[in-house]
C-alpha positions in Angstrom: 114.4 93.2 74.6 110.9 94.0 73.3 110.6 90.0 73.0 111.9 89.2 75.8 109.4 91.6 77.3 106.4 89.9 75.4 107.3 86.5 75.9 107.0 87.4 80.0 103.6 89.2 79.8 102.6 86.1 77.5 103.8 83.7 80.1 102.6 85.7 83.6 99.1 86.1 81.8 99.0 82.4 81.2 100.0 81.8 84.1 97.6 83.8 86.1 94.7 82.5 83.7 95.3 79.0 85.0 96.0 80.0 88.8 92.8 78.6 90.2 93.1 75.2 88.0 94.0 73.8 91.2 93.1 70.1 91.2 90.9 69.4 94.3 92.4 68.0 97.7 90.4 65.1 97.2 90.4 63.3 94.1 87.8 60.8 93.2 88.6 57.2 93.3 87.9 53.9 92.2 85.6 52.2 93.9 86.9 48.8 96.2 84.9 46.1 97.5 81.5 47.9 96.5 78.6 45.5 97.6 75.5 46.9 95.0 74.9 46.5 91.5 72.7 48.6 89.2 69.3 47.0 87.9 67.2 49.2 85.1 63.6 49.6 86.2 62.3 52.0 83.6 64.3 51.3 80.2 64.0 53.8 77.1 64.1 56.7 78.5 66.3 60.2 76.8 66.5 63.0 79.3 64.7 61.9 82.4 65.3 65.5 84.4 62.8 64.5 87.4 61.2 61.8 89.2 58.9 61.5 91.8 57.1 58.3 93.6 53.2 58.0 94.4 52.0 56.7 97.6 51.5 53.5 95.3 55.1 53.2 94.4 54.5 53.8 90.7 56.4 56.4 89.9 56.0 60.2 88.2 59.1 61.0 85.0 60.1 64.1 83.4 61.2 64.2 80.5 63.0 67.0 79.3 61.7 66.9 76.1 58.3 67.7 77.7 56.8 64.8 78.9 55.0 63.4 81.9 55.4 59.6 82.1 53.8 57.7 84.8 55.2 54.3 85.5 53.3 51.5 86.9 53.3 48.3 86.8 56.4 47.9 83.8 53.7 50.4 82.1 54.8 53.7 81.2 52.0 56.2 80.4 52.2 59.9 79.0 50.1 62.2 81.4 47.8 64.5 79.6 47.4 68.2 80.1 51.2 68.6 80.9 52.4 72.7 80.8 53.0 74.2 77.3 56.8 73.2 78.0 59.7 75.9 76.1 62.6 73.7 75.0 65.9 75.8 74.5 69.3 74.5 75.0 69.3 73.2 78.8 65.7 74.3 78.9 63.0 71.8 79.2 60.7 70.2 81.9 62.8 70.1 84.5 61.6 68.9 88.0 58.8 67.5 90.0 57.7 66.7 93.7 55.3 65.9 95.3 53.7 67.8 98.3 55.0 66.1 101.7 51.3 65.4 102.5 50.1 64.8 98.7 47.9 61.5 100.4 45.9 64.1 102.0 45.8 66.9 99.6 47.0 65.7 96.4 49.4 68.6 94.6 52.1 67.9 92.7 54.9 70.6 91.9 56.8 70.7 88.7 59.5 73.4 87.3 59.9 74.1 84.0 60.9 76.7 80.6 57.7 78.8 79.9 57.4 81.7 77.8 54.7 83.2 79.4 55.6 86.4 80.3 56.7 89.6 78.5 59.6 89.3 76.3 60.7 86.5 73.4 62.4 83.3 74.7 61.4 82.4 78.0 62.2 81.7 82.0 61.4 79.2 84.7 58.2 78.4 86.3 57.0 76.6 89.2 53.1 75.3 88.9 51.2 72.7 91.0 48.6 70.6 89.9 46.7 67.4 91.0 46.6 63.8 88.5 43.1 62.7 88.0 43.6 59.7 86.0 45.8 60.4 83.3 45.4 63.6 83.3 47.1 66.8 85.2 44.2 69.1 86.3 43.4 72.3 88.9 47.1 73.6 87.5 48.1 76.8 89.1 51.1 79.1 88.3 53.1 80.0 91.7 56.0 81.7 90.0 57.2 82.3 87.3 60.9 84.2 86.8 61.5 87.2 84.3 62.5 88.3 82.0 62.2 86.0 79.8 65.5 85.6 77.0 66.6 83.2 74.2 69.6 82.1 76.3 69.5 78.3 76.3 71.7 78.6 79.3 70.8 77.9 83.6 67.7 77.3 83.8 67.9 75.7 87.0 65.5 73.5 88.4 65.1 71.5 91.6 62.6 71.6 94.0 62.8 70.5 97.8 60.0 70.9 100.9 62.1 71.6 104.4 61.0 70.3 107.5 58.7 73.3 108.2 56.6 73.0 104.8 58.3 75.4 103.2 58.7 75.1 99.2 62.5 76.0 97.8 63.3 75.6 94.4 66.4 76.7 92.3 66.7 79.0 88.8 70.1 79.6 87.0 71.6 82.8 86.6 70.3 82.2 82.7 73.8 83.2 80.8 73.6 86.6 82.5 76.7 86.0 85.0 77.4 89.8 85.5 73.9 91.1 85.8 71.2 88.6 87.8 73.1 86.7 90.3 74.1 89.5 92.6 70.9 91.6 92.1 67.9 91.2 94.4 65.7 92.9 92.4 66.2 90.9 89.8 65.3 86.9 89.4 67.9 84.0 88.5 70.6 83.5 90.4 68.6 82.7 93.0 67.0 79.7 95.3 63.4 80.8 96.0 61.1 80.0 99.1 57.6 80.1 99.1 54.6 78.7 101.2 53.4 75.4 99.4 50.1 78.0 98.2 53.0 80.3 96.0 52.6 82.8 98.5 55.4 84.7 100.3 56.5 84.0 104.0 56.7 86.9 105.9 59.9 86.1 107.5 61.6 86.0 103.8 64.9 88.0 104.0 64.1 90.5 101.3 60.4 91.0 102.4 61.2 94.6 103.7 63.7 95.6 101.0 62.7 98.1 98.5 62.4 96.5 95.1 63.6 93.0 95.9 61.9 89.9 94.8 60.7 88.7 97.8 60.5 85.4 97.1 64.2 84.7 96.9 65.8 83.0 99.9 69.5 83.0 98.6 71.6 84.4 96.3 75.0 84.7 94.0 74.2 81.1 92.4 75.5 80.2 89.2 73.0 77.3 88.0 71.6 74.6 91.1 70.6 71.4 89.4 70.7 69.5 93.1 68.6 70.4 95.9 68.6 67.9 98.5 66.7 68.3 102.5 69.7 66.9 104.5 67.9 64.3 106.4 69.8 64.7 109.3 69.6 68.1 110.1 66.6 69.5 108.3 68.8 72.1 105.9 68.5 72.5 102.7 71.7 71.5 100.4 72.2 72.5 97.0 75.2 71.3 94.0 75.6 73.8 91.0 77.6 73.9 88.4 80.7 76.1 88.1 82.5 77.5 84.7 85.8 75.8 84.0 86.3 74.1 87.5 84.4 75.4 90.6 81.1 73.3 90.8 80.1 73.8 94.3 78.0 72.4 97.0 76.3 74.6 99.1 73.9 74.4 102.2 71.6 77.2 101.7 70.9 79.6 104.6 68.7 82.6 104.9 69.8 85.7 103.1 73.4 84.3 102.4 75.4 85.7 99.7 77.1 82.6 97.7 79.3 84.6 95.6 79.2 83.8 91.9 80.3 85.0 89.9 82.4 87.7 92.5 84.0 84.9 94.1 84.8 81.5 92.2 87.0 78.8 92.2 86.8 78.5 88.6 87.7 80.1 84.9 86.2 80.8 82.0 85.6 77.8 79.3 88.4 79.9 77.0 90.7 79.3 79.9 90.8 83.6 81.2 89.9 84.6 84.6 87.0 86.6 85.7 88.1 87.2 88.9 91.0 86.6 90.8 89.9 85.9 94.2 88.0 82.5 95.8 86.8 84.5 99.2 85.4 87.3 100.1 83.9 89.2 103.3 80.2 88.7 103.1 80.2 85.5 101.0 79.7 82.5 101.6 82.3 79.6 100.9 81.3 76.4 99.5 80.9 73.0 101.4 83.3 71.9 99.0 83.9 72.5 95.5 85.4 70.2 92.5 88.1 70.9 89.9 87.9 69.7 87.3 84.6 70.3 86.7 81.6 66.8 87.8 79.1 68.9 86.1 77.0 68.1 88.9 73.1 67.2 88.4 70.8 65.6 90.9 71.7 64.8 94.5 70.5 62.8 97.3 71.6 62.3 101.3 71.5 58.5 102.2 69.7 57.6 105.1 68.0 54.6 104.5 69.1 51.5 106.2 69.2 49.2 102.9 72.9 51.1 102.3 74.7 50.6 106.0 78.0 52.1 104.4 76.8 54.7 102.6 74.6 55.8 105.3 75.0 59.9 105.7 77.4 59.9 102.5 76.3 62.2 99.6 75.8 60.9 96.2 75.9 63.5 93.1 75.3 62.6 89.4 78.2 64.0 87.1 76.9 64.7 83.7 80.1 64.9 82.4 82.2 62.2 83.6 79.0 60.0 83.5 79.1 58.3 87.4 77.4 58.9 90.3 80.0 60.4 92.7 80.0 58.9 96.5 81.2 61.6 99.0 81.7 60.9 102.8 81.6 64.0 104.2 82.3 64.1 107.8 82.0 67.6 110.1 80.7 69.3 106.9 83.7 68.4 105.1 84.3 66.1 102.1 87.2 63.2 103.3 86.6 60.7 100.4 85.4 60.6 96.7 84.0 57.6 94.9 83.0 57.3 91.2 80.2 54.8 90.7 79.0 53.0 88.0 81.0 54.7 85.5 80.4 54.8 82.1 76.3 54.0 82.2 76.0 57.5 80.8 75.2 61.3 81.7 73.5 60.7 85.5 70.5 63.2 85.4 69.1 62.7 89.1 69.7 60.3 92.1 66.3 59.8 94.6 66.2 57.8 98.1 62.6 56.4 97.1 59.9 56.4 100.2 61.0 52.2 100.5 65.0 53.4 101.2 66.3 52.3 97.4 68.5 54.2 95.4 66.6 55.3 92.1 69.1 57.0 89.9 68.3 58.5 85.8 70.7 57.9 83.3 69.9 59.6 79.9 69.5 57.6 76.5 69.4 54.6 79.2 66.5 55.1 82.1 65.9 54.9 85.2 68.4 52.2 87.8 67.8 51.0 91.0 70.6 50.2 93.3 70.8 47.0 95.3 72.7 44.4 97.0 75.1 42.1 95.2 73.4 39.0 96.0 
């Protein structure tokens, strides 16, 4: 009887572990009758995290590794005076933008692993600087999260400007699931907005509460590595990535709770649960979430007119299945999945370039640029 008791604990526990494996509704297809092909525009590259494009339409690289390339021309060359750049686990320089009138006033904002600070290891920063030649200068540090740790895990990093000027940008939950996410006095976790000077807007939803970091905008995020202005309707999007199942899109509104790791759709990598339930009074539900896991990276809204049928679809890079994920979403909710250009490698990042083309980073590949099937 004692075995027969066992065997049914064994099999309800195993059971329950696995209870939110639940494949999504919509599965990603193949794609039919697709009209673009892929042609590489910067070859050679490893882990090209972010990229950028001067008014020139030469174009501004991270590398991961710690790197600033600036490509022009078929030319690539390394920027000087580039931050002292930490490199732990997913750790590394991470991503860059430029100011939305950069013609006029010439920063450039970049995000990544410091180890300035108190503490060993380190955390993610956000610094602007201007490019005078080759070379990064007038840097300044606008934030920088604490405290720093060895953790090689969720760092983060995008950065996006919403219609207003305001500056967001993204940090992980650095491997501390049950501590930072859901604390407001604490960094990571979190997507941060600032004015484009570092400073804090007044309006900021934690500005009045004792203790908080009053930069932070949103929070209960796992680890964003998309951040997208919806050009459409001015908000600001977000992908992150979930545990075992559960990466999640997100459109990121002021003071909104988004859960993790209370509320998730996914497991632990061992295949337990750390929670069992998916919803919960106060937080917010994703846009739309994927099991199995995409390992979701960069992420861009198509708008431009050189891409008729993919107009308003979101496209995702998935570092793990190595495509670039086409999702129609329609009413704020996902009605098709598309995997494209599968098998090119891990995607890194996907850009709509000022001229409307797709630019899209493919590590130990480069950079590709989508166009028409001629």
């Amino acid at each position: 009887m004692k075995k027969l008791y066992n065997i049914l604990i064994f099999v309800f526990v195993t059971c329950f572990s696995c209870a939110q494996q639940v494949e999504s509704l919509v599965k990603a297809e193949e794609p039919t009758n697709i009209n673009y092909i892929a042609q590489v525009v910067v070859p050679d590259l490893n882990i090209p995290w972010g990229m950028t494009f001067l008014p020139d339409g030469s174009m501004l690289i991270t590398e991961k590794s710690g790197e600033l390339i600036h490509f022009k021309s078929g030319e690539k060359t390394n920027i000087e005076g580039v931050p002292d750049v930490y490199v732990r686990g997913q750790g590394g320089f991470l991503d860059i933008k430029l100011h939305p009138d950069y013609e006029n006033n010439g920063w450039i904002y970049m995000t990544y692993a410091s180890t300035d600070g108190e503490g060993e290891g380190g955390n993610t920063a956000l610094i602007r600087a201007k490019l005078n030649g080759n070379s990064l200068v007038e840097t300044e540090v606008l934030y920088k999260a604490g405290p720093n740790t060895k953790k090689g895990q969720h760092w983060g990093s995008r950065i996006e400007f919403d219609n207003e000027g305001y500056l967001y940008f993204s940090i992980g939950d650095r491997g501390n699931r049950d501590v930072n996410p859901q604390d407001i006095t604490r960094d990571c976790g979190k997507i941060y907005r600032l004015h484009d000077d570092g400073s804090i807007p007044a309006d900021n939803p934690f500005v009045d509460t004792e203790n908080a970091k009053t930069a932070i905008y949103s929070y209960g995020h796992r680890n964003p590595q998309g951040m997208v202005k919806n050009p459409f309707t001015g908000a600001i999007w977000v992908n992150e990535h979930g545990p075992k199942g559960g990466d999640e899109i997100n459109i990121v509104k002021k003071g909104n709770n988004y859960g993790w790791p209370v509320i998730s759709y996914g497991i632990n990598y061992s295949g337990t649960t750390f929670t069992d339930i998916t919803e919960k009074e106060g937080m917010e539900q994703p846009l739309f979430y994927w099991v199995p896991s995409i390992a979701p990276s960069g992420m861009t809204i198509v708008s431009s007119d050189k891409y008729p049928d993919w107009k308003g679809n979101v496209l995702v890079g998935s570092l793990r299945f190595e495509y670039l994920e086409r999702l129609v979403v329609e009413n704020n909710e996902v009605t098709k999945r598309e995997k494209l250009f599968e098998g090119e490698g891990r995607v890194r990042n996907v850009v709509q370039s000022p001229d409307g083309y797709i630019y899209v980073a493919i590590e130990n590949l480069g950079i590709i640029r989508i166009v028409k099937e001629k």
